[in-house]
C-alpha positions in Angstrom: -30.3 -83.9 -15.2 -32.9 -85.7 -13.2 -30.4 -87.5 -11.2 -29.1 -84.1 -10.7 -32.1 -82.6 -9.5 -33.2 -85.5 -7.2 -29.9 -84.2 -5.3 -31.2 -81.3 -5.0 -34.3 -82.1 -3.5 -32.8 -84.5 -1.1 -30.4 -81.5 0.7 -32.7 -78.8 0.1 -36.1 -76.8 0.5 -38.2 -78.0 -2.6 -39.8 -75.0 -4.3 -41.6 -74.6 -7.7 -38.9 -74.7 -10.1 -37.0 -77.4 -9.0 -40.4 -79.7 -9.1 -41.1 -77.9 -12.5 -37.7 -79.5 -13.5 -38.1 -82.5 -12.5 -41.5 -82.8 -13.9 -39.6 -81.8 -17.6 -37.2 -84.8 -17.2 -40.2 -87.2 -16.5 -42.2 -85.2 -19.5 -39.2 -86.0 -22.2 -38.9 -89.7 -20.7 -42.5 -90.2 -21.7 -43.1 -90.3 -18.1 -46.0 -88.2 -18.2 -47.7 -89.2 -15.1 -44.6 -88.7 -13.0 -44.1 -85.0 -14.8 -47.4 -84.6 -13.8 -46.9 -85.3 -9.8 -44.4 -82.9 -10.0 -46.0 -80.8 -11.5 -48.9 -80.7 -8.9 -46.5 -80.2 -6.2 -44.9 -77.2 -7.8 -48.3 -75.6 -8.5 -49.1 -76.1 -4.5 -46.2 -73.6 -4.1 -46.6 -71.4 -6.9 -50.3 -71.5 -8.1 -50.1 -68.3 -10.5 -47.0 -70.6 -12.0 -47.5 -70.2 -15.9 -45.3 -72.1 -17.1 -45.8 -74.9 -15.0 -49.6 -75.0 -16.3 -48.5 -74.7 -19.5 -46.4 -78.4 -18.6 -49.6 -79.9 -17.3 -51.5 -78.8 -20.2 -48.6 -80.3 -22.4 -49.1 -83.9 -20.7 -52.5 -84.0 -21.4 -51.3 -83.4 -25.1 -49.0 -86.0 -25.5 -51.7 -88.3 -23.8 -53.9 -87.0 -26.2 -56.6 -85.7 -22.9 -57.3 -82.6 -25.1 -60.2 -81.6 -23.2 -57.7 -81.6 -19.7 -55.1 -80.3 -21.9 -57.2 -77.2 -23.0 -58.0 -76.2 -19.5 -54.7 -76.1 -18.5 -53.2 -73.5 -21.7 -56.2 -71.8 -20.6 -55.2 -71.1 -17.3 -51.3 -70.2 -18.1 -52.7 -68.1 -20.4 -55.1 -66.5 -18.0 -51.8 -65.8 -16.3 -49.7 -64.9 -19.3 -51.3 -64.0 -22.3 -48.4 -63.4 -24.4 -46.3 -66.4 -24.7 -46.7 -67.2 -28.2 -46.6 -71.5 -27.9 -49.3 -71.3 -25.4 -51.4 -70.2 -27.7 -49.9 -72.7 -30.6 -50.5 -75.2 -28.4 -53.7 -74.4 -27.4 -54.8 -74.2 -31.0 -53.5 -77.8 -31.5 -55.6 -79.0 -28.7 -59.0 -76.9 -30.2 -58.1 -78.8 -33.6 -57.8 -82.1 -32.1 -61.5 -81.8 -30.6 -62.9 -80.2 -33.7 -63.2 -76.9 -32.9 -61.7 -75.3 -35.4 -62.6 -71.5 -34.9 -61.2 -71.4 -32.1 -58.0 -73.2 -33.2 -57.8 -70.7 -35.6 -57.8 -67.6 -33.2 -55.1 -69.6 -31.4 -53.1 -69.8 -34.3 -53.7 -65.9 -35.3 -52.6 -64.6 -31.5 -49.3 -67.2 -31.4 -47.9 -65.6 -35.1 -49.3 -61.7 -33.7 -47.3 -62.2 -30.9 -44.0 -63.9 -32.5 -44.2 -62.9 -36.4 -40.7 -63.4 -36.9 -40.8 -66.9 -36.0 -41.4 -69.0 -38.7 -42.6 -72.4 -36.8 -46.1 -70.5 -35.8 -47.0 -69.2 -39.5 -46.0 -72.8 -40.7 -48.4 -74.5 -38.0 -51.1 -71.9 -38.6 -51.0 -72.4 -42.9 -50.7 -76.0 -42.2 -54.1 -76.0 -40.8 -55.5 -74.0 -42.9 -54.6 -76.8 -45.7 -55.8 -79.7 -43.2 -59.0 -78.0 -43.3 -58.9 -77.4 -47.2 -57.7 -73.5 -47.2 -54.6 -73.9 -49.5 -55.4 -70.3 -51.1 -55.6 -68.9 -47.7 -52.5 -70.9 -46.7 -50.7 -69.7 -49.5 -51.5 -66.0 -48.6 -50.9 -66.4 -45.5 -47.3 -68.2 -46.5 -46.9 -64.7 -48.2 -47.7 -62.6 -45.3 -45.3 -64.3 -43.4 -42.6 -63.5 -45.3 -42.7 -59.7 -44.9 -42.0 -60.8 -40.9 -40.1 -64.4 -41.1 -37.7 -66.5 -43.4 -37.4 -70.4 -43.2 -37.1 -73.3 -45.2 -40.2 -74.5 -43.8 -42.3 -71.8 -45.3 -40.7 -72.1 -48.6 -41.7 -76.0 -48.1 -45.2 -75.2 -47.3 -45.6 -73.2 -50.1 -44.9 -75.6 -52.3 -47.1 -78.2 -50.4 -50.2 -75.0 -51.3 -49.0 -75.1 -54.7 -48.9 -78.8 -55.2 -52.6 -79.0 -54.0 -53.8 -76.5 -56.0 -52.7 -78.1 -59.0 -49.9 -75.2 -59.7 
């Protein structure tokens, strides 16, 4: 796909998404600084660009720059407040720096906005446990099931049960 997209670039007008898509091939090559060059060049040409913060922010994830990181979910979500896995994502990047009220808020706003998706209720009750919650987890896990199914909140339930001694 990158070789593709470098094509592309070479016969044609660059604009925002094609620089956004080439940043995602450097992102999943572990090429993070190169995803990130792109990156900056597609938000010279689309600032208000969501999703292309939202890719910035996810570099300085997976270098583990949470404090960079935060700034950028911030500012996609400035932009777009209701795509559930900035605000997951966000909540991961609150946890990692110890700020875990507003990790959880994060993690309340991405299973409000997707409910039926099972991943967000799994990562919220997961750190709920991490921080010693495992009744709230497990209520939570219960909650979750009048809005989602998946194996993975069957599995968490057991992991709430299993520390609680049940």
């Amino acid at each position: 796909a990158l070789h593709c997209y470098e094509e592309v670039l070479e016969q044609f007008s660059p604009d925002a998404d094609l620089y956004m898509r080439i940043g995602q091939c450097h992102f999943h090559l572990n090429e993070t600084r190169k995803a990130r060059n792109c990156f900056t060049h597609a938000i010279l040409l689309d600032p208000l660009n969501d999703e292309v913060l939202y890719h910035v922010g996810a570099c300085f994830s997976k270098e583990q720059k949470w404090q960079q990181a935060i700034e950028f979910y911030k500012r996609a979500i400035e932009i777009e407040d209701r795509r559930e896995e900035y605000w997951l994502e966000l909540g991961i990047a609150y946890q990692q720096i110890g700020q875990f009220a507003a990790a959880e808020n994060c993690f309340v706003e991405a299973t409000e906005i997707a409910p039926e998706q099972p991943i967000y209720w799994f990562q919220y009750a997961k750190f709920l446990i991490d921080r010693g919650r495992e009744n709230e987890a497990f209520s939570l896990l219960e909650e979750a099931q009048d809005y989602s199914v998946g194996a993975e909140l069957i599995y968490c339930q057991s992991a709430c049960c299993f520390a609680l001694g049940d």
